[in-house]
N, C-alpha and C positions, 0 to 999 in steps of 0.2 A: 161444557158439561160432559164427565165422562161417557162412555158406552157401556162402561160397569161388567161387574163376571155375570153369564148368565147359566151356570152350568146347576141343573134343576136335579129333580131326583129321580127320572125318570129315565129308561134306557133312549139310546141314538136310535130316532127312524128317520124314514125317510120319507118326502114329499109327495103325495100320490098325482097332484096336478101343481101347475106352474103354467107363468103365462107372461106378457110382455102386456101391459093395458096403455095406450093412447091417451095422455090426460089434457090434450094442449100444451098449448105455445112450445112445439116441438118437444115436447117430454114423453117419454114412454118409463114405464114403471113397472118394477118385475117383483112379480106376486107367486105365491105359492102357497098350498093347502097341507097340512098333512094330518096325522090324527084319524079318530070316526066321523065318515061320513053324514053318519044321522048325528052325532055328537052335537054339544051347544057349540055354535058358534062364536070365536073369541079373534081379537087380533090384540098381535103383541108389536107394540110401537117400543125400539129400540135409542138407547143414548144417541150421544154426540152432539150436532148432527155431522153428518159425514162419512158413515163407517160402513153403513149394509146389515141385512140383518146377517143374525149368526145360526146356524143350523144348532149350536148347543143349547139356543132360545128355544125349540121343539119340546126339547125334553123338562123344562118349565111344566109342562100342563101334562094330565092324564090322556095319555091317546088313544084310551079306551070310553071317556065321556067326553070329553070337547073336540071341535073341528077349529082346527087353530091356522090362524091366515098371518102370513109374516110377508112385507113385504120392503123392496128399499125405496127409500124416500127418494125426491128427486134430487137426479144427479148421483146420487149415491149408489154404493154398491154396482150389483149390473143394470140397476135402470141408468138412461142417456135421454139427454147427452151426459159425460162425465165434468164435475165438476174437477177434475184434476184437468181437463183439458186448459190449456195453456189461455185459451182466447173463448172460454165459457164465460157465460150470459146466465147472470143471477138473480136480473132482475125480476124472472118469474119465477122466483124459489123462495117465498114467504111462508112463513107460518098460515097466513088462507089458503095460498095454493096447495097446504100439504094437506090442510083440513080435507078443503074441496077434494084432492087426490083420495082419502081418505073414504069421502062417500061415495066416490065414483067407484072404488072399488067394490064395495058393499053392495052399490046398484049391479056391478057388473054379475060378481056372485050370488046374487038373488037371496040375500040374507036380509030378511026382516029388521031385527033387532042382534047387537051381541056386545058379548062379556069385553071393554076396553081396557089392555094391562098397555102401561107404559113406566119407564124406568128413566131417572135424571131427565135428558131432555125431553123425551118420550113422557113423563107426566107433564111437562109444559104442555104437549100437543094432546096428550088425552083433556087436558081440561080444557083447551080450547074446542075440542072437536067437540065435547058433550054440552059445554055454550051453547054452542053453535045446531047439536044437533041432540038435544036429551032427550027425546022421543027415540030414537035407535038405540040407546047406553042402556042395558039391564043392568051391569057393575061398572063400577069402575076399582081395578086394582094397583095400585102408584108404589112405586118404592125409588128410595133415595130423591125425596120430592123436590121438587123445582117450582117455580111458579112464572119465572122468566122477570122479575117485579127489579129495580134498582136495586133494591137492599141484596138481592141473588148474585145479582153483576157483582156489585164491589166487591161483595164475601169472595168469590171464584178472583176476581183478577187484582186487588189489593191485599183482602183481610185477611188469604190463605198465605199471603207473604211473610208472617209472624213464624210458620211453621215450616216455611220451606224457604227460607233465605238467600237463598247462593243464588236456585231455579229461577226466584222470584226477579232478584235482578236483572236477569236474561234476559226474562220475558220482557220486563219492563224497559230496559237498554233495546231491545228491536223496534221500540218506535221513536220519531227525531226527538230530540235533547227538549224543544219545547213541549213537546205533548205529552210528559212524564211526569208531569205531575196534573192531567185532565183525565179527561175517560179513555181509559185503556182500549176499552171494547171497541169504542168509536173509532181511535185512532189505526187501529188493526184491519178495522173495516174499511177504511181510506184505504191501506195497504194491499189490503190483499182485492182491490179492485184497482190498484194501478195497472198504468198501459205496458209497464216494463214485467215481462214474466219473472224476470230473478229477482227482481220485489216482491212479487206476490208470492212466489215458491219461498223464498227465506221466511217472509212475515206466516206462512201457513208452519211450517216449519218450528218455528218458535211457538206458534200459538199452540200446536201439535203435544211439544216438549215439556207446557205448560200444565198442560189438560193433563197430560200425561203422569206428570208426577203429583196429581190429584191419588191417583189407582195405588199411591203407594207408601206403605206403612215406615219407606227409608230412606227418610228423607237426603241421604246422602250418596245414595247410588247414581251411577252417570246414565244419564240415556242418551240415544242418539233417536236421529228422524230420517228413516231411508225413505222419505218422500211427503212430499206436501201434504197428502193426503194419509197418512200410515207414522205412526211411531211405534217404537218396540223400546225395550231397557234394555 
């Protein structure tokens, strides 16, 4: 699920606090404020997952009435460890763990309640955190909605295949010959938790080149993947 554009309508500022938060099982999480201080309180939960927030997520919100909390989910971005690391451990990187990350930051910044925006996979995680935690949620704002549900999977990893043919094979050619016609997701996820790195970088790689040409209205443009973790067109 893409990261999606986030470019708002508001001019570029810049972070007035930032911070590294400790959330267990060796993760640290990098968190930043920017906006009014006395402003509502808002955090903006970003696509992918994998990518980091994007400083043009700032400008999304008025930063003359909310105080806006963006931070990278684990592993991603500058929080560590880096899920690009060759011999990273992912078994504590769940959808709870991100929740939990999610109030532990809320506790650490002393915010009562606030405004939850999340975007593609970032609405998967707002609707789980307000599950989880609806007594903190004053809104919730979702766009390009996800729900994380079977019928989401197939749509992203078969049913977008009607409209993007050639890509679609790729993707689907990078897992073994038997597992092409079962759940793609699953078999990826074999993959990119094998013991051999050049496995795991090719299969991120592809899945990378896949997601990727979600972001794109042509369907015939070549993209490449300068890294397991990073595509570009």
């Amino acid at each position: 699920m893409g990261s999606g554009s986030y470019d708002g309508r508001y001019p570029p500022i810049e972070p007035h606090e930032s911070g590294m938060l400790e959330v267990g099982d060796g993760h640290s999480v990098y968190w930043e404020v920017s906006g009014s201080p006395g402003g509502k309180p808002a955090v903006a939960l970003y696509g992918g997952p994998g990518t980091g927030s994007s400083p043009r997520m700032r400008s999304l919100f008025d930063p003359d009435r909310y105080r806006l909390i963006l931070f990278d989910q684990r592993s991603s971005g500058r929080s560590t460890p880096s899920a690009a690391d060759p011999v990273a451990d992912l078994s504590a990187n769940t959808t709870q763990h991100l929740v939990a990350d999610i109030e532990a930051l809320r506790v650490h910044l002393g915010i009562t309640r606030w405004l939850v925006w999340g975007a593609s996979w970032g609405v998967t995680l707002a609707l789980a955190y307000a599950q989880a935690h609806p007594e903190r949620v004053t809104e919730l704002v979702l766009a390009a909605v996800t729900d994380g549900d079977r019928r989401g999977t197939d749509w992203i990893t078969r049913d977008m295949g009607r409209v993007f043919p050639r890509e679609w094979e790729r993707f689907r050619d990078g897992v073994p010959s038997a597992e092409r016609d079962g759940d793609l997701a699953a078999a990826y996820g074999r993959l990119l938790h094998d013991r051999d790195p050049e496995v795991r970088a090719e299969a991120a790689r592809r899945w990378c080149e896949w997601e990727d040409t979600h972001m794109s209205l042509a369907p015939t443009r070549s993209r490449t993947c300068r890294s397991p973790t990073r595509c570009s067109s």
